[in-house]
C-alpha positions as CSV (number, residue, x, y, z in Angstrom):
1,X,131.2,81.5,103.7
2,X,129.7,84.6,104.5
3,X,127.2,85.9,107.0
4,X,125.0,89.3,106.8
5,X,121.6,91.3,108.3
6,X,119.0,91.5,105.5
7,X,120.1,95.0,104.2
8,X,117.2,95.2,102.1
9,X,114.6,93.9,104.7
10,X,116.1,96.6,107.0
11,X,115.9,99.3,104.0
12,X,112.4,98.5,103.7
13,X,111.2,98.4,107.0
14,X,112.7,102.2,107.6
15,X,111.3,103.0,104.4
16,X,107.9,101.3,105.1
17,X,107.5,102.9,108.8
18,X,107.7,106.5,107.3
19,X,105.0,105.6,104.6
20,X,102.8,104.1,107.0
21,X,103.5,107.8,109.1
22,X,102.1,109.7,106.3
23,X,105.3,110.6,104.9
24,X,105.5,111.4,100.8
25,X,108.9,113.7,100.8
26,X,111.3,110.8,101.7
27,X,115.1,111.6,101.2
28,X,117.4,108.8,101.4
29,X,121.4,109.3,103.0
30,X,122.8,106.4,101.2
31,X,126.0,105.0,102.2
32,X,129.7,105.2,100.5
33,X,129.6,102.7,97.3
34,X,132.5,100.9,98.6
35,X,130.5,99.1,101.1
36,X,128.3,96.4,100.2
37,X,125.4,97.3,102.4
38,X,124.8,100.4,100.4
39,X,123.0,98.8,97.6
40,X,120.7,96.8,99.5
41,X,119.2,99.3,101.9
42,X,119.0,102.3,98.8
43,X,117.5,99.3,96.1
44,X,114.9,98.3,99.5
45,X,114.2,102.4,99.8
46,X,113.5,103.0,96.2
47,X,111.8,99.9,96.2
48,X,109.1,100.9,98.9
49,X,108.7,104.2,97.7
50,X,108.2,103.1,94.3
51,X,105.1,100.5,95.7
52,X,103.1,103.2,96.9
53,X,103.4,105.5,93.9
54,X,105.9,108.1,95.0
55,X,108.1,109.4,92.3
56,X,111.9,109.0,93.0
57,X,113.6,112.3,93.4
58,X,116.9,112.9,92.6
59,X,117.8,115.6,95.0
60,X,116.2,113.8,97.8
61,X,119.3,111.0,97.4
62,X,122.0,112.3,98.7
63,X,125.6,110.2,99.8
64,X,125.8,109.7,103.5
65,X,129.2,107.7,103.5
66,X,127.7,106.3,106.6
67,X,129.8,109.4,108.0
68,X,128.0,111.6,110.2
69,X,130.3,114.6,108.8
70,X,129.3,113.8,105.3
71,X,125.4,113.2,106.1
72,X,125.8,117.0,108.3
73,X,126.6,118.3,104.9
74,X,124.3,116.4,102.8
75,X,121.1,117.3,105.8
76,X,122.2,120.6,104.9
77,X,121.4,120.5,100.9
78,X,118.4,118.9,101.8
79,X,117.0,121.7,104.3
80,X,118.2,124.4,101.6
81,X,115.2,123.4,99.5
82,X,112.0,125.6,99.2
83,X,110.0,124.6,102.5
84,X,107.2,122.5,100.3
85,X,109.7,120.5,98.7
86,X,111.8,119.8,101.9
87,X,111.5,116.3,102.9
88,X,109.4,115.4,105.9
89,X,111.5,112.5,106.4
90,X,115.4,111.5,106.3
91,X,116.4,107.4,106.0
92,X,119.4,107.3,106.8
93,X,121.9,104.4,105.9
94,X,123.1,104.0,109.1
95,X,123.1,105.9,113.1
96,X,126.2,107.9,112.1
97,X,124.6,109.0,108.9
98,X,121.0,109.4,111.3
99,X,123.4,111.6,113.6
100,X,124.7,113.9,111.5
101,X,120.9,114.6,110.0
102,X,119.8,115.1,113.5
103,X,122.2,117.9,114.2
104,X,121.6,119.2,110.6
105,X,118.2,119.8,111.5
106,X,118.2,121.0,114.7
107,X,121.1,123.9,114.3
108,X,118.4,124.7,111.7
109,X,115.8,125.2,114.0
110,X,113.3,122.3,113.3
111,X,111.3,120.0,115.2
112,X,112.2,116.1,115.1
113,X,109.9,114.9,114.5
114,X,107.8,117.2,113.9
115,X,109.3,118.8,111.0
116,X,111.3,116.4,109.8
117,X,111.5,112.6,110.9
118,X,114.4,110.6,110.8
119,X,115.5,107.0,110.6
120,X,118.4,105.4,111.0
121,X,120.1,101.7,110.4
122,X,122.6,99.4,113.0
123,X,120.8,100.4,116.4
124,X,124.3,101.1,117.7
125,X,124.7,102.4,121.8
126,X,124.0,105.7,121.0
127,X,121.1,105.8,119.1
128,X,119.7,105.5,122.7
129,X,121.1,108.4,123.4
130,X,120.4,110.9,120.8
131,X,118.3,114.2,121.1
132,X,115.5,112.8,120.3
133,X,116.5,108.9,120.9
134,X,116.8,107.3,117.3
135,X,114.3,105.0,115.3
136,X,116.9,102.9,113.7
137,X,117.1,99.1,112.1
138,X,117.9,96.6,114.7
139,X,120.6,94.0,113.4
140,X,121.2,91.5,116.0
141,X,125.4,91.8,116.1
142,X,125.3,89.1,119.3
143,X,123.5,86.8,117.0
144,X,125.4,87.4,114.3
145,X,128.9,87.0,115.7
146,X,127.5,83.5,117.5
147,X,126.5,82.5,113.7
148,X,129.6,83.1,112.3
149,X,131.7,81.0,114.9
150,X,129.6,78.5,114.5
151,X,130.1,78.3,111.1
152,X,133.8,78.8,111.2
153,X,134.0,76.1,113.8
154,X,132.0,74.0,111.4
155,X,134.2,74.7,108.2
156,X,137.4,73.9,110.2
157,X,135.5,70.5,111.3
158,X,134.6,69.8,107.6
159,X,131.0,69.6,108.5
160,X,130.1,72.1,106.0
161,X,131.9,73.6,103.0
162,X,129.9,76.8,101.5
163,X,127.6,78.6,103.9
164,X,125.8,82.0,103.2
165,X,123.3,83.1,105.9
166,X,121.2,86.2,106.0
167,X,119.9,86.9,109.0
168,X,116.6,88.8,110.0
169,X,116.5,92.3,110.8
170,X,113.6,94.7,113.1
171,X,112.7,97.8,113.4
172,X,113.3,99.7,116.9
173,X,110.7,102.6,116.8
174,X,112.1,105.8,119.3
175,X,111.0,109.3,119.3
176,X,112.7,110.6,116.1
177,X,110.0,109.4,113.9
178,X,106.4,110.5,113.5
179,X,103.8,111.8,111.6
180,X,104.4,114.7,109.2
181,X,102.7,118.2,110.9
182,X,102.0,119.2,107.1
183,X,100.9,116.1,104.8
């Protein structure tokens, strides 16, 4: 039995909300490949870019760990390129990862959103909280921990025996994300 958020419904709703900004130079802070939600949110990324005809970029992937140390450090290659290759826009697999961009960019001097946007994934307490407050994926943990007692209680009652949910995901829109000053 297992229950999850829609990684990839998530990935693509970030994703999608920076295209629909005006954003082009999307990088992506993909999480550690020891954690299954990495694959869904990155496939949903390249997936969205891909739709709209923007050309994957390998130095605009760069691994997160879902660390906001790492994500620092990988913020920090991505703001080393040449200014008209520097992304507009940061998804980042997760807040911690979000966190760590944020701080990247603004010891660098640049506006958020205004220079750069950023995204994040979970919608944990402190995304609230951030300088500027995060746009991040909402999953709904309350929902999801009432789902999976219910089906425990139900697999221990033998009313069901296999059981894999995927639950919906939104998108919660805050001030780290708009429209790129230079298109």
């Amino acid at each position: 039995m297992t229950i999850n958020s829609d990684d990839y419904q998530g990935g693509r709703l970030a994703t999608q909300h920076l295209i629909d900004l005006g954003h082009r130079r999307i990088a992506h802070l993909y999480g550690r490949s020891d954690i299954y939600t990495r694959e869904g949110r990155y496939c949903a990324y390249r997936d969205a870019i891909s739709a709209v005809g923007i050309v994957l970029r390998e130095d605009y992937l760069k691994e997160g760990g879902f660390d906001r140390a790492v994500s620092y450090a990988a913020t920090q290659e991505l703001l080393a390129l040449p200014n008209e290759q520097r992304p507009t826009a940061i998804f980042a697999a997760n807040d911690l990862s979000a966190h760590g961009a944020i701080d990247a960019i603004s010891e660098a001097g640049l506006a958020i959103p205004g220079d750069i946007s950023v995204v994040g994934y979970d919608d944990t307490w402190y995304a609230s909280i951030t300088n500027p407050p995060l746009t991040t994926v909402r999953m709904n943990v309350d929902q999801l921990g009432r789902r999976a007692a219910e089906l425990l209680i139900a697999k221990i009652e033998g009313r069901v025996q296999e059981c894999h949910e995927v639950l919906s995901v939104s998108l919660t829109v805050r001030q780290s994300s708009g429209p790129p000053r230079h298109p």
